[in-house]
C-alpha positions in Angstrom: -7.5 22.8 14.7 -6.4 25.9 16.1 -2.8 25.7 14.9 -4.1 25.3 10.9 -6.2 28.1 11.5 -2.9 30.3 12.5 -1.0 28.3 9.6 -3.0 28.5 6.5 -5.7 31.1 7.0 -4.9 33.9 10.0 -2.6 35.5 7.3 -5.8 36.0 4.9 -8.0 36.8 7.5 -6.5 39.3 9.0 -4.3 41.2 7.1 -6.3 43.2 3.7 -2.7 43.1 2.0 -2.5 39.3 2.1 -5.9 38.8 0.7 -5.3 41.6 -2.0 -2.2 39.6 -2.8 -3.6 36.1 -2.8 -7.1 37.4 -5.3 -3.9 39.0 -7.4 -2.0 36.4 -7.9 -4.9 33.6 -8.3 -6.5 35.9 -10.8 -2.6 36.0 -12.4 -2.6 32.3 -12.7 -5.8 31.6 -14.3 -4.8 33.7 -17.6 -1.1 32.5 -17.2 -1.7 28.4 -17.0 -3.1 28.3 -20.8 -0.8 31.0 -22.0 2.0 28.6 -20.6 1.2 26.0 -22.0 0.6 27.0 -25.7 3.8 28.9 -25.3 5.3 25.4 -24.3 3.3 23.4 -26.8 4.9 25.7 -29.6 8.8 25.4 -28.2 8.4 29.0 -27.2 9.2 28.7 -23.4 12.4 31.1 -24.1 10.4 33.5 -26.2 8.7 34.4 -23.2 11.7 35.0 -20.9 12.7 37.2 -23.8 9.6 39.5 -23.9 9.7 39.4 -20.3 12.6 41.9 -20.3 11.3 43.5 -23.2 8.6 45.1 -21.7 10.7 46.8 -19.0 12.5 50.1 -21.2 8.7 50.7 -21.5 7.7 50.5 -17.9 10.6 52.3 -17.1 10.3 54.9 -19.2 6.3 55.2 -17.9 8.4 55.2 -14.2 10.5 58.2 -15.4 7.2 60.3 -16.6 5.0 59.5 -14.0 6.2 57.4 -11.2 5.7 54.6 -9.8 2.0 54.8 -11.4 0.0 51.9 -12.6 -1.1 53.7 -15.9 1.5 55.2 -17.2 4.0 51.9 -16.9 1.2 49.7 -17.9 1.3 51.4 -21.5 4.7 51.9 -21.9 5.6 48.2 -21.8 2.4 47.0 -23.5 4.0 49.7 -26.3 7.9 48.2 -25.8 6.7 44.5 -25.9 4.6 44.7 -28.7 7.3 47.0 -30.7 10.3 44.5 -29.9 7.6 41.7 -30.9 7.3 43.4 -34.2 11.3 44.1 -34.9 12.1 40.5 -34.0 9.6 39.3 -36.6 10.7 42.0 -39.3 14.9 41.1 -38.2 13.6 36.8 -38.8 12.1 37.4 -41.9 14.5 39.8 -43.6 17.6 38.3 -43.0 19.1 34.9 -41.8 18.8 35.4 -38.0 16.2 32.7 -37.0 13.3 34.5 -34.1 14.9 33.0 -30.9 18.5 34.6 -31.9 16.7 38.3 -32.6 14.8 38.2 -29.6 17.9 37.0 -27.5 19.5 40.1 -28.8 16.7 42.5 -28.0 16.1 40.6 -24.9 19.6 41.6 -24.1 19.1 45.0 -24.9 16.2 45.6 -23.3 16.8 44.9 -19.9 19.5 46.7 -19.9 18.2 49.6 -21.3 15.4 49.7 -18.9 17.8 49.1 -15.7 20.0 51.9 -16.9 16.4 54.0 -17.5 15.3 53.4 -13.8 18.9 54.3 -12.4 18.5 57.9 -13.6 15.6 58.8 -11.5 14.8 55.7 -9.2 16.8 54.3 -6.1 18.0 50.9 -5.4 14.2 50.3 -3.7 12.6 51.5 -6.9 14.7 49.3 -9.5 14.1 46.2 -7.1 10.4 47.1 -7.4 10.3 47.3 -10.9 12.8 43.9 -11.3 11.5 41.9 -9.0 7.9 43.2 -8.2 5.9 43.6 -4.6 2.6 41.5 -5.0 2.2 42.4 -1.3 1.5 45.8 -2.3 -1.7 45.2 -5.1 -3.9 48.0 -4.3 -7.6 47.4 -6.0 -6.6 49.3 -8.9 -4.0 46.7 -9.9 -6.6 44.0 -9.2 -8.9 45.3 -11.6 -6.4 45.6 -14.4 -4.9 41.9 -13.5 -8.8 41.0 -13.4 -9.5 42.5 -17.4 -6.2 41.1 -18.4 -7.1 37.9 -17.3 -11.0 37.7 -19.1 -9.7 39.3 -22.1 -7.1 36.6 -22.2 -9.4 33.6 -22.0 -12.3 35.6 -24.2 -9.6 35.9 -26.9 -8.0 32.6 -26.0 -11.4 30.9 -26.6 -11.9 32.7 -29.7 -9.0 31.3 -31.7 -8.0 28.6 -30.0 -8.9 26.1 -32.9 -6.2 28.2 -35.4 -3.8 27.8 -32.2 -4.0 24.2 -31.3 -3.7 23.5 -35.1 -0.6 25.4 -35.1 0.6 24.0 -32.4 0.6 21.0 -34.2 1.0 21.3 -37.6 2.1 24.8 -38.4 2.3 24.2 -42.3 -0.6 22.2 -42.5 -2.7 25.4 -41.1 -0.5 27.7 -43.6 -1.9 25.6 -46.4 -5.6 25.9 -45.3 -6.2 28.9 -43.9 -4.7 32.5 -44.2 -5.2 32.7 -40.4 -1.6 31.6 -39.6 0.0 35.0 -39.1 -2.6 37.1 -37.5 -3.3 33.8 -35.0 0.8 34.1 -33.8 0.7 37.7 -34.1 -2.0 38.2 -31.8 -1.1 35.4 -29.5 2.1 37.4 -28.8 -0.1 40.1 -27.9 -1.6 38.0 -25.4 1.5 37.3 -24.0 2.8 40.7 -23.8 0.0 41.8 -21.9 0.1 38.9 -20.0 3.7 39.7 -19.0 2.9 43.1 -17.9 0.3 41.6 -15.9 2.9 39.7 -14.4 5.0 42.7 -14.2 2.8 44.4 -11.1 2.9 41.3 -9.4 6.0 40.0 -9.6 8.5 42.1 -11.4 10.0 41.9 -14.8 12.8 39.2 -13.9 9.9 36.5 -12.0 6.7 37.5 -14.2 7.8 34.8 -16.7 7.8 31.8 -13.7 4.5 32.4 -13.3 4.0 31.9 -16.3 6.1 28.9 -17.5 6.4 26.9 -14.1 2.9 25.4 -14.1 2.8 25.1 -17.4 5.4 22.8 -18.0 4.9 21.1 -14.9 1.2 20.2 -16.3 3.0 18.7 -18.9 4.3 15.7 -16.5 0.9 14.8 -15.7 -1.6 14.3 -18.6 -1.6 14.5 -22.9 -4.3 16.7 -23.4 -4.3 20.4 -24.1 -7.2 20.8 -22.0 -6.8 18.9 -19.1 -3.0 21.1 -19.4 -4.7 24.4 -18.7 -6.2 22.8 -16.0 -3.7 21.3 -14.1 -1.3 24.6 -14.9 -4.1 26.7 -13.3 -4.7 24.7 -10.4 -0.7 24.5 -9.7 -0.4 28.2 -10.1 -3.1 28.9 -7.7 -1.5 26.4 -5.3 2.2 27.8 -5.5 0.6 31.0 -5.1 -1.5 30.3 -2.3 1.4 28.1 -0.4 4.2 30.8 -1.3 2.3 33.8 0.3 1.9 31.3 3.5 5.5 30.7 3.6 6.8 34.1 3.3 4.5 35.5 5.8 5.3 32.5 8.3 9.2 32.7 7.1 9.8 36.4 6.5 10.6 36.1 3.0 10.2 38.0 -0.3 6.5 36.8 -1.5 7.2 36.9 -4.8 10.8 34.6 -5.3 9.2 32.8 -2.4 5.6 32.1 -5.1 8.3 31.2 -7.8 10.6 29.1 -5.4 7.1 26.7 -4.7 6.2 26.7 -8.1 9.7 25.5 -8.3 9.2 22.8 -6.3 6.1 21.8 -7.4 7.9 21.6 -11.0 10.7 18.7 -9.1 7.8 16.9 -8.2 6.6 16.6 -11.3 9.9 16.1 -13.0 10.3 13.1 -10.6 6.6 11.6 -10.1 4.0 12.9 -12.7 2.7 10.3 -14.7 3.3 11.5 -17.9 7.2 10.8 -18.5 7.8 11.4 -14.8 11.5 10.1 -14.2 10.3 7.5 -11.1 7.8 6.2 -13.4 10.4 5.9 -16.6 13.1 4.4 -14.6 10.5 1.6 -13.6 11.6 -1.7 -14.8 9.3 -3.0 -17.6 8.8 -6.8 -17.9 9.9 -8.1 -20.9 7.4 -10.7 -22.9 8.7 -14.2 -23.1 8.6 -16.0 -26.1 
């Protein structure tokens, strides 16, 4: 009994960094499971990879003013996500390039834009902060953001989430009926900008999107519905979170690849044994009827 105690809760009962970390990152994961999964539901898993990096000329340009301060990045890549958002929609619809090429181009940009940004005034510590994150380091101030990021989400979420699931499905169909088409995917990528730079404090620019996506599509494995989905991605985020910050305290690892390496894992498990188009169960032989 003793020995569980030390395994799975000495690390949260003892150190105020751990705990800040593990309310961070389960806060993270509620907002981030039904973001995932609409994001997967519309074949937009790469769209959020690219706004991932998109966000981080902002932050880093928020670094150069003020620091390393919560603020000041915050707005600059909720203001560089949403702008590259914007231009990718404007590049789509004015010429031939269809939305994944443009954002892969400003993806592209971006990222190295912002590295180059945080090289003029950072060091090598500051640009692996900013790329990679220290959720070890989530004072209460970040928790309180990552807290209001997470309600509005779900507030806003709940809100429109009969245009979105209609969309999902049958985007021209919705078109048709409703002029609620374009303000619906407009503001949904606002959800997932902010979402990302929620992300961002936690986990850096290059990891916030596994939070994201990970559980997400690994809920897909396991059930049809959209909501049992959010469900099953929140409860998986939660748990990689939970079991990564055990492992990299016990291990001596980076908490943050290490959260992304068990969501990982959980995502292989899936792949091979969820009951939803899990490979172990396809690979089953079926008996044939006999006539």
């Amino acid at each position: 009994m003793s020995s569980l105690y030390a395994l799975f809760l000495a690390p949260f009962v003892e150190f105020d960094f751990m705990r800040r970390a593990l309310v961070g990152s389960f806060v993270l994961a509620l907002s981030a499971g039904p973001m995932g999964v609409f994001l997967v539901l519309r074949r937009m898993s790469l769209v959020g990879d690219a706004m991932a990096h998109a966000i981080l000329p902002g932050a880093a340009i928020g670094y150069l003013i003020a620091g390393l301060s919560l603020g000041a990045m915050t707005i600059g890549g909720l203001i560089a996500g949403c702008l590259v958002a914007l231009l990718a929609g404007l590049v789509t619809r004015h010429t031939q390039l269809r939305e994944d090429a443009s954002l892969a181009s400003f993806y592209i940009i971006s990222l190295a834009l912002g590295v180059t940004l945080v090289s003029l005034k950072g060091s090598n510590i500051d640009l692996l902060h900013v790329l990679f994150g220290s959720v070890l380091a989530l004072d209460d101030a970040t928790l309180v953001l990552l807290a209001a990021i997470s309600s509005l989400t779900l507030l806003v979420l709940a809100i429109i989430y009969r245009p979105l699931v209609l969309e999902c499905v049958d985007p021209g169909f919705l078109r048709t009926v409703s002029p609620l088409g374009a303000p619906v995917h407009l503001i949904f990528l606002c959800l997932v900008v902010i979402n990302l730079i929620s992300g961002f404090h936690a986990m850096g620019t290059l990891l916030a999107v596994g939070v994201l996506m990970l559980p997400a599509i690994s809920a897909r494995f396991w059930c049809h519905g959209i909501a049992a989905m959010m469900g099953i991605a929140c409860a998986l985020g939660i748990l990689a979170s939970a079991l990564g910050l055990i492992a990299s305290y016990h291990l001596g690892l980076a908490s943050g690849p290490t959260i992304i390496l068990v969501a990982g894992v959980l995502y292989i498990f899936s792949l091979l044994l969820g009951s939803n188009g899990g490979l172990v169960w396809r690979l089953r032989p079926v008996k044939h009827l006999e006539g």
